[in-house]
N, C-alpha and C positions, 0 to 999 in steps of 0.2 A: 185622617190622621196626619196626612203629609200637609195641609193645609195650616192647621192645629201648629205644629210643629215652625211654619214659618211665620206664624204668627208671634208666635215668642219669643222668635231667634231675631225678629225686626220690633220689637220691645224691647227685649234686651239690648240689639245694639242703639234703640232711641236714647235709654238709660246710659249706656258708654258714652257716645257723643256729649248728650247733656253735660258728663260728671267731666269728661275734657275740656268742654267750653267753661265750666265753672273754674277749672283748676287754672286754664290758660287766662281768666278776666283776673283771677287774684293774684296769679302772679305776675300780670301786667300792673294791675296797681302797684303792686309792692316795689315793683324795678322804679313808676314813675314818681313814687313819692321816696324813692330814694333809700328804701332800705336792701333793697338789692344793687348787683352790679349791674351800668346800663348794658354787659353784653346780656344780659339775663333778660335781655326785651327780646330777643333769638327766641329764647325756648317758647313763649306761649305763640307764637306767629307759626314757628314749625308744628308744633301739636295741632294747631286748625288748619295747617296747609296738610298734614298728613290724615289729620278726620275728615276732611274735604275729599281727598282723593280714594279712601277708604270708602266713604257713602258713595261715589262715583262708580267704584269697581261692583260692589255687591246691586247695586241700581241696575249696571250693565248684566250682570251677570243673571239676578232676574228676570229682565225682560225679555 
């Protein structure tokens, strides 16, 4: 059961990552073709330095 259990819990977070990286690529385009403001190039670099560190901690915590 407990096996089961982290199987989906590291599915689920593959699916969060992914939907972060998609949301951070399109709001990096959007800043670099200029329909956002260039401070708005911040937000998608901090969403993948904080999914980075997030896959870091559960990694650690895992093993």
């Amino acid at each position: 059961m407990n096996t089961m259990a982290a199987d989906n819990s590291g599915r689920t977070q593959l699916w969060a990552v992914r939907a972060v990286q998609a949301v951070s690529l399109m709001l990096f385009a959007l800043a670099i073709f200029g329909v956002l403001p260039p401070l708005s190039l911040l937000v998608p670099v901090a969403l993948v330095v904080v999914t980075e560190l997030v896959q870091r901690t559960t990694a650690v915590r895992r093993a």
